[in-house]
N, C-alpha and C positions, 0 to 999 in steps of 0.2 A: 504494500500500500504506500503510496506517494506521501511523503510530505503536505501538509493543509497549503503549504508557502509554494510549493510547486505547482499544487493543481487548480484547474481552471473552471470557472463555476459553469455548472449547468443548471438554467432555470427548468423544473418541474413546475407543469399546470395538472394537477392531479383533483377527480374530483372527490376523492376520498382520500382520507391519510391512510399512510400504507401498515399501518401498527394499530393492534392486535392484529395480524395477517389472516382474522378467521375467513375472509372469502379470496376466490379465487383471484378475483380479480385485485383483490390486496395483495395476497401472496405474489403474484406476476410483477406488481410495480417494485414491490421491496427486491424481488431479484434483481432486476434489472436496475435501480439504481444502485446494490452494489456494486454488481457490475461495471460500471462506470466509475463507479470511486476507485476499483481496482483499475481501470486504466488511465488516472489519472484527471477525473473529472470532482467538483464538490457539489454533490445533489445541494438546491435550493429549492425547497418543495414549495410553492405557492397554491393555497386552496380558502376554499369557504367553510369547508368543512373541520369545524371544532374537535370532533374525537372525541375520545373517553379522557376523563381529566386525569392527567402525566402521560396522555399517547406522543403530542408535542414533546413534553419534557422528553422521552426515552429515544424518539427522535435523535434530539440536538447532544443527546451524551455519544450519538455516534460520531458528532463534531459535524451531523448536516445542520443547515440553514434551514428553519419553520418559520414561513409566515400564515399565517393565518387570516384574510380579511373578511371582516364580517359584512353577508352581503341581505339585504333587505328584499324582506315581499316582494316581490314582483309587483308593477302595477297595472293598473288596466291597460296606459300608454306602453308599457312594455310587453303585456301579452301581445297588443294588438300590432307591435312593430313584431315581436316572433312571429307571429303570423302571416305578416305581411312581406316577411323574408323568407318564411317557409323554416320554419326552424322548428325539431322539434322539443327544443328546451329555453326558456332565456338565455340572452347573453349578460354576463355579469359585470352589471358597471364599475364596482369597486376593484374586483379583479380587473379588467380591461385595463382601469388606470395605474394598478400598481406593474401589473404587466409590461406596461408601457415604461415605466420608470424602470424597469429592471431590464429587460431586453437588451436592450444596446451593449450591456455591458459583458453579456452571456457568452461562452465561447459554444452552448449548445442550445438548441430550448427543445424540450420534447414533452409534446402533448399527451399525457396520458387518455385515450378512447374521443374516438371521433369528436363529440360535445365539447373536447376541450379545445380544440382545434377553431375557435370563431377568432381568435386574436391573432392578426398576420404578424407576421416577424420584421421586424426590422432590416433593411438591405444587408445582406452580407451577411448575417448568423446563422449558419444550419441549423436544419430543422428533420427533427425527429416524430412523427407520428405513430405511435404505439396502440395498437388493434391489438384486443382482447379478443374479438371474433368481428366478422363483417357486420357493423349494429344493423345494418335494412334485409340484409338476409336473414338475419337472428329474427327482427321485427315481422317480416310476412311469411316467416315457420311459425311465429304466434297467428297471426290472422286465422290459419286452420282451425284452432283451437281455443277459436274464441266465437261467440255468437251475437247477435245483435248489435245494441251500442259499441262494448265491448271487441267487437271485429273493427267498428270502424272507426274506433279509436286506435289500435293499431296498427289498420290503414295507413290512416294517415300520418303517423309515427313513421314508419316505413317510408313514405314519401319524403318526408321532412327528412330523413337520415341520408337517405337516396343525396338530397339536393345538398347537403354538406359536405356527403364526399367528393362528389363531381364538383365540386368547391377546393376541397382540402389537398383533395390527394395529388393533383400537379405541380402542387409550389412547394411541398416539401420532401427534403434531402431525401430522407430514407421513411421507409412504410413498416416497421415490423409486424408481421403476419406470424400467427401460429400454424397455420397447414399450407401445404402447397396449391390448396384451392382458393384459397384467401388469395394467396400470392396469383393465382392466374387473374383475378380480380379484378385486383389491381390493377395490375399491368394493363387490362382493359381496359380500365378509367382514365392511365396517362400516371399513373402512380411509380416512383421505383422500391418496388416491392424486395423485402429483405426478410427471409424467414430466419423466426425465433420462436421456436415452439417451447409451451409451454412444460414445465420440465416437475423433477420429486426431488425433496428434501432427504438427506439424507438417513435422516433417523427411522424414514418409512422401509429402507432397506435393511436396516438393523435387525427387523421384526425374521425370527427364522424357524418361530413353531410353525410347526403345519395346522394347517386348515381344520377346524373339528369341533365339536359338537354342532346344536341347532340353531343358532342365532344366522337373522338375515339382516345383514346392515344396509341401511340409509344411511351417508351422511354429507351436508350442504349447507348453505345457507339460504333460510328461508323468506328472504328479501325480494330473492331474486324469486319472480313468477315461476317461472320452470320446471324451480324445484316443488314448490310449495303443491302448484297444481298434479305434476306426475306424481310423487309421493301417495297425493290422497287417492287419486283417480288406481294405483295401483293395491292400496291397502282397503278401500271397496271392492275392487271385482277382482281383484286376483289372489290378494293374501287369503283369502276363505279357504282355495282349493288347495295351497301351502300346508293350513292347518289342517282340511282334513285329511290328507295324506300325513303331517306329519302333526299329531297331536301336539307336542311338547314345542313344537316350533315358535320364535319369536323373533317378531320384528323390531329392531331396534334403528330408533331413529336419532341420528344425532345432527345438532346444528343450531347455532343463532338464530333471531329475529322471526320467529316462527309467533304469528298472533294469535291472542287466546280462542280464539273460537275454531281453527283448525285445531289448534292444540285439544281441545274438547271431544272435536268430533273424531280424532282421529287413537285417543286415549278409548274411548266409546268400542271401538274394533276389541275384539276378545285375540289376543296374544303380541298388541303393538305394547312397546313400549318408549315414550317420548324422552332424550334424555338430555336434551336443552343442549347447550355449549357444553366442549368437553376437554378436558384441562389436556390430555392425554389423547393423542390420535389412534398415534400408531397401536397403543396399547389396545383400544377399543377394537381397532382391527384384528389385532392376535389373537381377540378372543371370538371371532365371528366365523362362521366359516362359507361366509361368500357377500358379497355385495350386490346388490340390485340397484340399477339406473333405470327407472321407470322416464326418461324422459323425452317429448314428444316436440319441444319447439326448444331455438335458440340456435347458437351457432359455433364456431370453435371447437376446442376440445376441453375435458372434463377432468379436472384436474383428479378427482376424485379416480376414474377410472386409472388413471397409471399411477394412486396412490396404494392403491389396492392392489393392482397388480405386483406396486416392488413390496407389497407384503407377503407375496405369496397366495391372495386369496382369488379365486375364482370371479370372474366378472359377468354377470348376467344383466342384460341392457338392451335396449334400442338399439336401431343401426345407427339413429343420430347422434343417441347419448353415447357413441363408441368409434365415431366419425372421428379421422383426420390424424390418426397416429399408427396405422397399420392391424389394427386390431382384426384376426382373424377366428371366425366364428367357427367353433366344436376344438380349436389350439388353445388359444387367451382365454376361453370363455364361452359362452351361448348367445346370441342375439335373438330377438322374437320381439314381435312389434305392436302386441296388444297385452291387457293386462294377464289375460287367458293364459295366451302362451309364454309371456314372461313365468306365471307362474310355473305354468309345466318344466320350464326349464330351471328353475330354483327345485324344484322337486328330484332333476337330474342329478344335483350337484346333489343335496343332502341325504340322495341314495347313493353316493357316493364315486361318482364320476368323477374323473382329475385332467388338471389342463396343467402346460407350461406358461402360462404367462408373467412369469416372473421375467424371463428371460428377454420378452418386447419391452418389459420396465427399466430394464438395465441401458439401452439408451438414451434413455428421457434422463437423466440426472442436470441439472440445472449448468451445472460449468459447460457442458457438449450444446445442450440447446441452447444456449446463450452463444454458442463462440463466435457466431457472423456480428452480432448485435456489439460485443466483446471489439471484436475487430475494428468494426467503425468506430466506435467512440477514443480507442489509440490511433484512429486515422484522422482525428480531431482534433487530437489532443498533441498529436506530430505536426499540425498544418500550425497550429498555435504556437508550437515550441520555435519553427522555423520564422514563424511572421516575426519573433521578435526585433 
């Protein structure tokens, strides 16, 4: 790691602080700006976003820069200007102007996901755009699974994300994409697309009992619709035939931000079990013997699944919730596209069927899938040493 007096600051526009790293899309940003501090960059994270109090503090003990600016209500004049620019979030005025104050001075700035992407860069500073997954693609995979008002809200979410990136993606340096499909996307739009697939923590590799007893893990955050809606939609019509093939079987669900009234209806099922945030991942995994991704809309890949996987545990999923990392169905695991046969194939596993998928987990490890992403930011960081 560089000297602080050596390296060169990079502005972060993040819309979340990256600590507690309980979602995925948290975990992604914190890799990646160490990354960059390892190649000689100083994250300066810029958000709206407050956090849990001492998330900042634990921040700035790694010696990053937090600011934080507090951004107000949106107003009617500002709905009606997102609107009128087709956007499908506000732009944030407080942000905009510290933004603006700080740029010029940046030798990097990188947009954490599309939405953060409304403040142009200043001439001359590269620019980094960071996709967690394609948001308009992820958005009309929801439209399926949504009916009435609810479809065409987001419709037009979808559109609006549409009209950002066809904005965003030609003026800046590099695009990190997690799959090579993102990446053709790109490319499509006029973007220069740079794959940085989302990658495991090491301690998930740590884990080296085998697979065994009856527990069938969930685990996500439940913020994010995705999760929330496949979770219940598979613990209604497909955990039933789980348990009655396997009596003793349970669903165990773990994860943030899950609201009381899911939390109710889904405690209400006879063998789930809800286990809120959980201090301990990997550990909860060692003791499960397969994981189920009931998910039906979104985009990217799932960090969940190659967390499981470098545990050793059996991966039973969608094809979407298993999209974009090689995942190969009856090797890694089962795939099946309803709750039905999700179940059936959870039934596979706990009669005792075995996969290798530890072995596709073994290249996901976060240094390997970072090292393009790795590479540009020491190509930055070289262009700056020599301007002096």
């Amino acid at each position: 790691m560089c000297d602080l007096r050596e390296r060169f600051p990079a502005l972060v526009i993040a819309p979340l602080l990256p600590e507690p790293p309980v979602t995925g899309g948290q975990k992604r940003t914190l890799r990646l700006l160490e990354t960059m501090e390892r190649a000689g960059l100083h994250p300066q994270i810029l958000t709206a976003d407050p956090g849990e109090p001492g998330v900042a503090a634990r921040l700035r003990e790694r010696g990053w820069t937090v600011e934080i600016v507090p951004e107000p209500e949106p107003t009617v004049a500002d709905r009606l200007r997102q609107h009128a620019l087709r956007l499908p979030s506000p732009r944030l005025r407080n942000v905009a102007r510290r933004f603006a104050a700080l740029a010029p001075a940046a030798a990097l700035i990188q947009y954490e996901h599309t939405q953060s992407a409304y403040y142009p860069p200043p001439p001359g500073v590269p620019t980094v755009l960071s996709l967690h997954n394609l948001d308009s693609a992820a958005a009309r995979s929801a439209v399926r699974e949504r009916s009435g008002l609810a479809r065409l809200r987001e419709r037009n979410r979808a559109a609006g994300l549409r009209t950002v990136e066809r904005r965003s993606f030609p003026r800046a340096d590099r695009i990190l994409c997690v799959t090579e499909a993102d990446c053709a996307a790109v490319r499509a739009a006029g973007g220069r697309a740079l794959l940085a697939p989302n990658g495991v923590d090491d301690d998930f590799y740590a884990v080296r009992t085998p697979p065994s007893g009856d527990v069938v893990l969930f685990f996500g955050h439940f913020g994010y619709a995705a999760n929330a809606h496949g979770v219940e939609r598979f613990a209604r019509e497909g955990w039933p035939a789980v348990r009655a093939a396997h009596p003793h079987a349970r669903f165990a669900i773990a994860g943030a931000g899950m609201a009381d009234q899911l939390r109710a209806r889904l405690t209400a099922i006879e063998g789930v079990d809800v286990l809120g945030l959980v201090a301990d991942l990997p550990g909860v995994l060692a003791a499960s013997r397969t994981v189920v991704v009931p998910i039906w809309e979104g985009g990217g890949t799932r960090l969940k699944v190659l967390e499981a996987l470098a545990t050793g545990r059996p991966v039973v999923s969608t094809a979407l919730g298993a999209s974009g990392i090689g995942f190969q169905d009856g090797r890694d695991g089962l795939l099946a596209e309803t709750p039905e046969t999700l179940a059936q194939a959870v039934n596979a596993v706990l009669d005792g069927r075995e996969f290798t998928g530890r072995q596709l987990a073994e290249h996901f490890r976060w240094t390997e899938t970072l090292s393009g992403a790795s590479s540009y930011y020491a190509e930055v960081v070289a262009r700056r040493r020599s301007a002096r």
